[in-house]
C-alpha positions as CSV (number, residue, x, y, z in Angstrom):
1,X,-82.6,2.7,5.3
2,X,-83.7,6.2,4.4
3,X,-85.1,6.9,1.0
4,X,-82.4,9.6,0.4
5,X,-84.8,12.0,-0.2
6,X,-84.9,14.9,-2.9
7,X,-82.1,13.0,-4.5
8,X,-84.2,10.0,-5.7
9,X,-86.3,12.3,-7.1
10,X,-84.2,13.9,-9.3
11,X,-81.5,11.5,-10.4
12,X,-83.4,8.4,-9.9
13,X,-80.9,6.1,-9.4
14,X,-59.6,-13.7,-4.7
15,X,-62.5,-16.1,-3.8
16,X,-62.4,-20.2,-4.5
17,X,-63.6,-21.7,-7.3
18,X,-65.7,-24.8,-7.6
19,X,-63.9,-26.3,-10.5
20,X,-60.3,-25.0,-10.9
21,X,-60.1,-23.1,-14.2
22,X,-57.3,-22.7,-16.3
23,X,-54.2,-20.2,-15.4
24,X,-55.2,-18.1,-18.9
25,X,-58.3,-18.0,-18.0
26,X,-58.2,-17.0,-14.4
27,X,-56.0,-14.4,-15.4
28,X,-58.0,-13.2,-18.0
29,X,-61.2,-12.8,-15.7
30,X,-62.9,-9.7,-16.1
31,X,-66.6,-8.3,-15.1
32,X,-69.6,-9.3,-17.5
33,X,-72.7,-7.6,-16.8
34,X,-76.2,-8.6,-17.7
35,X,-79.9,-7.6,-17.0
36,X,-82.5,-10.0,-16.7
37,X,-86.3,-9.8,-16.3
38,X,-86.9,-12.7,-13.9
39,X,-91.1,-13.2,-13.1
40,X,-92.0,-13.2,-9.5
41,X,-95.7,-14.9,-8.9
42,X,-95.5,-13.2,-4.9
43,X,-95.2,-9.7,-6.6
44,X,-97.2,-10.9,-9.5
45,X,-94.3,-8.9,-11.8
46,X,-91.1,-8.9,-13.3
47,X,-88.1,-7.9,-11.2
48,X,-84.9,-6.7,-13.0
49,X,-82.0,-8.1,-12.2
50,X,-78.6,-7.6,-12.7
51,X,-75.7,-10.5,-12.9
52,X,-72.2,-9.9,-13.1
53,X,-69.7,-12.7,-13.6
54,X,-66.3,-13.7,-14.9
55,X,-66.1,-13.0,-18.2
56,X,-63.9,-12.4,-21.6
57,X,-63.2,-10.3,-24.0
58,X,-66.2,-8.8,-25.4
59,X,-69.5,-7.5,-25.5
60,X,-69.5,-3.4,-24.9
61,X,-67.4,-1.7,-22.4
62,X,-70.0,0.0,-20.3
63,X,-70.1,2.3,-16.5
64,X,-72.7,0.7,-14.5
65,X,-74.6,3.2,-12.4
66,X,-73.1,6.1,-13.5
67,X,-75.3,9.4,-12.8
68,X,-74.6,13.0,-11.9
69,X,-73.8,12.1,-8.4
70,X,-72.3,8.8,-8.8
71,X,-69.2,6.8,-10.6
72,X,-70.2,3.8,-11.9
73,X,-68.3,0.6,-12.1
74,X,-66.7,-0.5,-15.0
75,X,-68.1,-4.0,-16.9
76,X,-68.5,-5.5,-20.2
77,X,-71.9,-5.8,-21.1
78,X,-73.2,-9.3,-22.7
79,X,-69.4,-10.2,-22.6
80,X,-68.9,-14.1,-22.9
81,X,-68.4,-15.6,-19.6
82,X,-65.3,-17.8,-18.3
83,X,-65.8,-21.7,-18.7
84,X,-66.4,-23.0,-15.1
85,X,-69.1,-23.6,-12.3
86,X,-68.9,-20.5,-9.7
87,X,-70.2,-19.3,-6.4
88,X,-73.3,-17.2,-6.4
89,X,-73.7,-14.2,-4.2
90,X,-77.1,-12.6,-4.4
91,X,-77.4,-8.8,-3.5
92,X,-79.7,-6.7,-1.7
93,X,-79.7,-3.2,-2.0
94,X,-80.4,-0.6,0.7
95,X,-83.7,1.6,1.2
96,X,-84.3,4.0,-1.8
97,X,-81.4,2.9,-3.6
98,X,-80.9,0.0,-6.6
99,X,-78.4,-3.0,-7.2
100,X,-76.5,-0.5,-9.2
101,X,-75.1,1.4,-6.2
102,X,-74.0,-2.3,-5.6
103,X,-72.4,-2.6,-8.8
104,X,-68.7,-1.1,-7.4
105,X,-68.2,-4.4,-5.3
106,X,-70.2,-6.8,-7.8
107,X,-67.8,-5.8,-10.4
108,X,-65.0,-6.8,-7.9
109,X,-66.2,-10.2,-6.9
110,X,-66.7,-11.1,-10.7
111,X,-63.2,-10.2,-11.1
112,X,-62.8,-13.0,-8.1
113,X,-64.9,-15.7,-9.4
114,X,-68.2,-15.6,-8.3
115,X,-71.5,-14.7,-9.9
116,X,-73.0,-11.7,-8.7
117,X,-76.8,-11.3,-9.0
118,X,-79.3,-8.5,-7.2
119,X,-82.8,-7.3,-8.0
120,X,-84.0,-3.8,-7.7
121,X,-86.9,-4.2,-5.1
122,X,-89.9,-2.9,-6.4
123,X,-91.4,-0.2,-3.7
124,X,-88.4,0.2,-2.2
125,X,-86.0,1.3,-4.7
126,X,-84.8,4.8,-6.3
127,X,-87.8,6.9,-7.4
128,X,-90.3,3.3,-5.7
129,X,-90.3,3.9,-2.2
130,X,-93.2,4.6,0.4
131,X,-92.6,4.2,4.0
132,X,-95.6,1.9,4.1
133,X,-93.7,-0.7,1.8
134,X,-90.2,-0.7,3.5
135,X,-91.3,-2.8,6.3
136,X,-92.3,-5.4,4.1
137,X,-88.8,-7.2,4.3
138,X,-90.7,-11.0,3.4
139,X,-91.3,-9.4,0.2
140,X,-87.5,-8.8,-0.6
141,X,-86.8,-12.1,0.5
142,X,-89.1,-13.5,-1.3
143,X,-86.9,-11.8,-4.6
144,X,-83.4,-13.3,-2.9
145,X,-85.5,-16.6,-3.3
146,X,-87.2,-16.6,-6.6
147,X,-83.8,-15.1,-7.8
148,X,-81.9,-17.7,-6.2
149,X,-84.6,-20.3,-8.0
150,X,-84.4,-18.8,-11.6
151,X,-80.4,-19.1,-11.8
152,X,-80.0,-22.6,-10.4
153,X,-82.7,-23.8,-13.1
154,X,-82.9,-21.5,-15.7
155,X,-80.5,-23.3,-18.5
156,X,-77.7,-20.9,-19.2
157,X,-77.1,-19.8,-16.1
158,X,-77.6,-23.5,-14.0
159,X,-74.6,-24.7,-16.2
160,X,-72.6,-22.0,-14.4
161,X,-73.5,-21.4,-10.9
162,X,-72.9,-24.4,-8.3
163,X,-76.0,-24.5,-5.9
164,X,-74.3,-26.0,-3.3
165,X,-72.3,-22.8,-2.9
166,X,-74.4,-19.9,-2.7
167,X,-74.2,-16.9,-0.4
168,X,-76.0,-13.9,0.2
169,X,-74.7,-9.9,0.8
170,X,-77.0,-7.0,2.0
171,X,-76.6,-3.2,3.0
172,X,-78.8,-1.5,5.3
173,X,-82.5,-2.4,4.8
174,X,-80.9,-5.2,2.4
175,X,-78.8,-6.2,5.4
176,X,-81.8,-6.9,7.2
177,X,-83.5,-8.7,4.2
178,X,-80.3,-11.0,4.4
179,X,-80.4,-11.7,8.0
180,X,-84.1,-13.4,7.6
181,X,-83.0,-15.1,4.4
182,X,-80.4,-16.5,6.8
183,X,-82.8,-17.2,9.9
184,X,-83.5,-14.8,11.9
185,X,-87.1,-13.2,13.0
186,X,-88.4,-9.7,13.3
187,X,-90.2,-9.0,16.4
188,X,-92.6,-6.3,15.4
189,X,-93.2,-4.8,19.4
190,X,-89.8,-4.1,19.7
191,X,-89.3,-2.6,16.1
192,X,-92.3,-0.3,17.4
193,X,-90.2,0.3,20.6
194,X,-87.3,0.9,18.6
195,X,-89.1,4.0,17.0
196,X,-90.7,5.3,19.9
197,X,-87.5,5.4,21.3
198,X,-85.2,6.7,18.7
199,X,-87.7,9.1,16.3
200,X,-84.4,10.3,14.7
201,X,-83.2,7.5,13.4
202,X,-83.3,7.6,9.6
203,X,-86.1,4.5,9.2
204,X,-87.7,6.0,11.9
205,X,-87.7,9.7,10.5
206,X,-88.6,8.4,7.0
207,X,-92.0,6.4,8.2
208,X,-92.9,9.7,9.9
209,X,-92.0,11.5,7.2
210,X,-95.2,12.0,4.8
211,X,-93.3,11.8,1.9
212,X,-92.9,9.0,-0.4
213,X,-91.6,8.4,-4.5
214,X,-94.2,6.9,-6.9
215,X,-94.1,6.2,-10.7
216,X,-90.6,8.6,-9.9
217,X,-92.4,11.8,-8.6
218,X,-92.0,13.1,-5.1
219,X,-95.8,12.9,-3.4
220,X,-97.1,13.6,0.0
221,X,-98.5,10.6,2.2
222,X,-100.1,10.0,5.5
223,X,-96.9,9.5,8.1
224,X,-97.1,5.6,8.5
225,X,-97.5,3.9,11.9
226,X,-95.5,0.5,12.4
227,X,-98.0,-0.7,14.2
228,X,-100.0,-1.0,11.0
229,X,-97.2,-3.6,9.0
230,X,-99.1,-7.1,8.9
231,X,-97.6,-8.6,11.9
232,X,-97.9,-12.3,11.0
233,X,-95.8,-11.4,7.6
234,X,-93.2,-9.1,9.7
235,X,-92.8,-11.9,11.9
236,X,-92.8,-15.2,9.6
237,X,-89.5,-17.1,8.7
238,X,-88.0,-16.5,5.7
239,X,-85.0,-18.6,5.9
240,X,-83.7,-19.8,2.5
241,X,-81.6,-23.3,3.2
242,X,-80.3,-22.9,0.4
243,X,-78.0,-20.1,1.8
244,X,-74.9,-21.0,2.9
245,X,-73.5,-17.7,4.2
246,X,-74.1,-14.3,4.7
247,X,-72.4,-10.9,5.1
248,X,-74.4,-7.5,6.6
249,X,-73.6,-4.0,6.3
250,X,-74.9,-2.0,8.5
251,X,-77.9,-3.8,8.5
252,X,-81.1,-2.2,9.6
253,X,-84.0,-3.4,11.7
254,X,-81.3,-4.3,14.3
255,X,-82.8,-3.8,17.8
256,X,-85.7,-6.0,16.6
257,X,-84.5,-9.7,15.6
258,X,-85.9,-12.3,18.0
259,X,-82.7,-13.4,20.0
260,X,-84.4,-17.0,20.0
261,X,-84.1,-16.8,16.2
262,X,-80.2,-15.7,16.1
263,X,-79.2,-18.4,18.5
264,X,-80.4,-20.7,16.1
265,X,-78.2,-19.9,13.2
266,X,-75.8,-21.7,12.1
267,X,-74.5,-20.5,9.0
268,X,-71.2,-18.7,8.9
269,X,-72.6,-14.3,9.1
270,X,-69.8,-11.9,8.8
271,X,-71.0,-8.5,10.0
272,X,-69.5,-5.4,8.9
273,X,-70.2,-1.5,10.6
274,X,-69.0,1.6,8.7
275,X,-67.3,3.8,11.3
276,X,-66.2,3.1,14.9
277,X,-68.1,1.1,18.0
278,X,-68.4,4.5,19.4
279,X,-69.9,6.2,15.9
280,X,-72.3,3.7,14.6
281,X,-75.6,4.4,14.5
282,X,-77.8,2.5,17.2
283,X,-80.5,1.9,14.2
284,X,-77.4,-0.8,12.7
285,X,-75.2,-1.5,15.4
286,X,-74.5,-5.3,15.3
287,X,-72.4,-5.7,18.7
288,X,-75.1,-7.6,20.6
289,X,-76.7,-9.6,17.2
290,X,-72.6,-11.4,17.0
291,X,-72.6,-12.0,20.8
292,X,-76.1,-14.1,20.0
293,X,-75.5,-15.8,16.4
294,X,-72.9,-19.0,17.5
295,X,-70.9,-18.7,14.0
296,X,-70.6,-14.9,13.5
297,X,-67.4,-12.1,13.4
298,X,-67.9,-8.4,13.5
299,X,-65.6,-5.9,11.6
300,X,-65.8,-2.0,12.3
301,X,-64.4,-0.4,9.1
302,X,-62.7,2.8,10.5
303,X,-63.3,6.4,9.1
304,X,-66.3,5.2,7.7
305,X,-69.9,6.4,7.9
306,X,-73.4,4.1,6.4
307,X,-73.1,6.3,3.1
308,X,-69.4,5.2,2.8
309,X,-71.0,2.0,1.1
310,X,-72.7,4.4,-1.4
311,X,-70.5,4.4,-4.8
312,X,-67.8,6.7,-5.0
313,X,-68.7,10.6,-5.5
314,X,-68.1,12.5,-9.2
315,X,-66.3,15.7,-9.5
316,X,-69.1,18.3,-8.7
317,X,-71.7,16.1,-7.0
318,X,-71.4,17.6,-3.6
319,X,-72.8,21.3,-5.3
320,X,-75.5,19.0,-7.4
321,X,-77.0,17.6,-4.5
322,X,-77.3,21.1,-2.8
323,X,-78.7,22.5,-5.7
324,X,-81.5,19.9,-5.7
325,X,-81.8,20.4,-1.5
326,X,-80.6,17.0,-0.7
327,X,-79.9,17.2,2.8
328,X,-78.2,14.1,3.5
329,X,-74.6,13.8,3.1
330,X,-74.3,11.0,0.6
331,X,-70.9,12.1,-0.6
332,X,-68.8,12.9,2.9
333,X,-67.0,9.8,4.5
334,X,-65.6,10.1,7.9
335,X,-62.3,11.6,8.6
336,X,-59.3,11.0,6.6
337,X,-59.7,8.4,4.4
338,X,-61.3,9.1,1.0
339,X,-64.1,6.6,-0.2
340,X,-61.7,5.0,-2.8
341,X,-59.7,3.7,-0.2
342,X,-62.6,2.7,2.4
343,X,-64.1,0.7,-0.6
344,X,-60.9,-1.1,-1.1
345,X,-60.7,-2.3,2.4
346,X,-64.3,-3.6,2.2
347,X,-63.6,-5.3,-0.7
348,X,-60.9,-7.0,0.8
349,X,-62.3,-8.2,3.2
350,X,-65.5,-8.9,1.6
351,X,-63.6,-11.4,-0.7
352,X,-61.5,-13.2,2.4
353,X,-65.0,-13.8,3.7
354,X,-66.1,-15.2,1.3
355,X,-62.9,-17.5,0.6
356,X,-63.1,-18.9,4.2
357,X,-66.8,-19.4,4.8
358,X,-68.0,-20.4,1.2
């Protein structure tokens, strides 16, 4: 949930179908990529989004979120996409980071059959973040939702996605944006609590922090006390019905959802740690959220750590990021396993989740 620090400064950054499609034309699925400017009345601004979705031949091969720290994931740009009506999965990126750092699994899931859409949250995205604006997770569901509205009316794109089959995905302080699209409630006490408790946790250290990213320059702030977040917002449902499911990667916020709130939904939620029961951070551990939510699974992805999610590491990043004092560890995983592999495992299982519960 951190805002990655220096680093933002500098460098910015098989499922079902719902009509069967042709064997040609499932075999010739690839990953079309496009960016939209979608209008948000909340924010009173446009959000940029991008889609990915099975496509064709065409358009311009492109890397999406390539940097100097980052590989980025191979898709056709504007390609033409594959005849059909498809899932939707919306996206919701973690603390300080964009949909691109995303774009890895999107790419994947287009491959598979579903449309793939995710806005970069304004204030909480690379080179956009205060600590006083991460809190304000009603405000990124509120983007899930207008997205979610603007693809299942907007003409192209309502001819392609089937609303009755649309899902949501979220990492870290998306992860908690996705579990109050899907029902649950913050409880703003025991987020305080949390923090009082565990000042080391990265959310924690970052509101303390005095540092923020504004117009892309690093600036100094006032540290920012939780108990100043608008509790009535913080607190408010933002359940979508219109979700159908939901998967959460180490998602954050999770020693403060109302435990009325999780036994109350029932939509499938497929929870997913990076490491082991014994190595996750207490700031995303999910143990005692499945043992609450009736229709929910847990998976531990060994070897893993939360930046394992982050895309795959370029030659020569690891000496970049100490040049530029980055002090967190975005490019180390957890033992043995290199990041390549980790991500094929979630991806796996990402798409099996989504074939049985959407």
């Amino acid at each position: 949930m951190k805002s990655y620090g220096v680093f933002l400064f500098f460098i910015g950054i098989m499922g079902l179908l719902a009509n069967p499609l042709y064997a040609e034309e499932k075999e010739a699925m690839l990953a079309g990529v496009q960016t939209l400017q979608v209008f948000s009345p909340m924010r009173k601004q446009l959000l940029t989004v991008d889609v990915w979705y099975p496509a064709r031949q065409g358009g311009v091969a492109t890397e999406v979120g390539a940097n100097k720290v980052f590989e980025g994931a191979p898709a056709l740009r504007d390609a033409p996409m594959v005849n059909g009506r498809f899932p939707l999965i919306v996206l919701s990126h973690g603390s300080g980071s964009t949909v691109h750092g995303m774009a890895w699994l999107a790419s994947a899931l287009a491959r598979a059959g579903y449309i793939v859409a995710g806005p970069n949250h304004p204030r909480t995205t690379s080179g956009d973040s205060t600590p006083e604006d991460t809190p304000k997770i009603w405000q990124r569901t509120n983007d899930l939702s207008t997205l979610i509205s603007f693809l299942t009316s907007q003409d192209v794109w309502r001819e392609r996605v089937d609303a009755s089959r649309i899902g949501a995905l979220g990492f870290s302080l998306g992860g908690a944006a996705v579990m109050e699209i899907a029902g649950a409630r913050a409880n703003l006490a025991d987020y305080v609590s949390y923090c009082d408790r565990y000042p080391d946790m990265a959310d924690c250290y970052w509101f303390a922090s005095g540092v923020a990213y504004i117009d892309q320059q690093k600036v100094n702030v006032p540290a920012f006390d939780l108990r100043d977040v608008d509790q009535a917002l913080f607190e408010q449902s933002n359940r979508d019905a219109r979700i159908k499911m939901a998967i959460l990667v180490d998602p954050s916020v999770a020693q403060a959802f109302d435990s009325h709130s999780l036994k109350q939904i029932h939509i499938p939620l497929s929870f997913i740690n990076l490491g082991e029961p014994t190595t996750v951070p207490v700031s995303v551990r999910t143990d005692a959220l499945v043992a609450l939510v009736p229709k929910s699974s847990l998976t531990y992805i060994n070897d893993a750590v939360h930046f394992s999610f982050l895309p795959e590491c370029r030659e020569g990043a690891v000496a970049f990021l100490k040049e530029v004092e980055e002090t967190d560890t975005l490019c180390d995983d957890g033992r043995q396993r290199s990041r390549f592999d980790i991500h094929q495992e979630l991806v796996q299982k990402i798409k099996a989740e989504l074939a049985n519960t959407l």
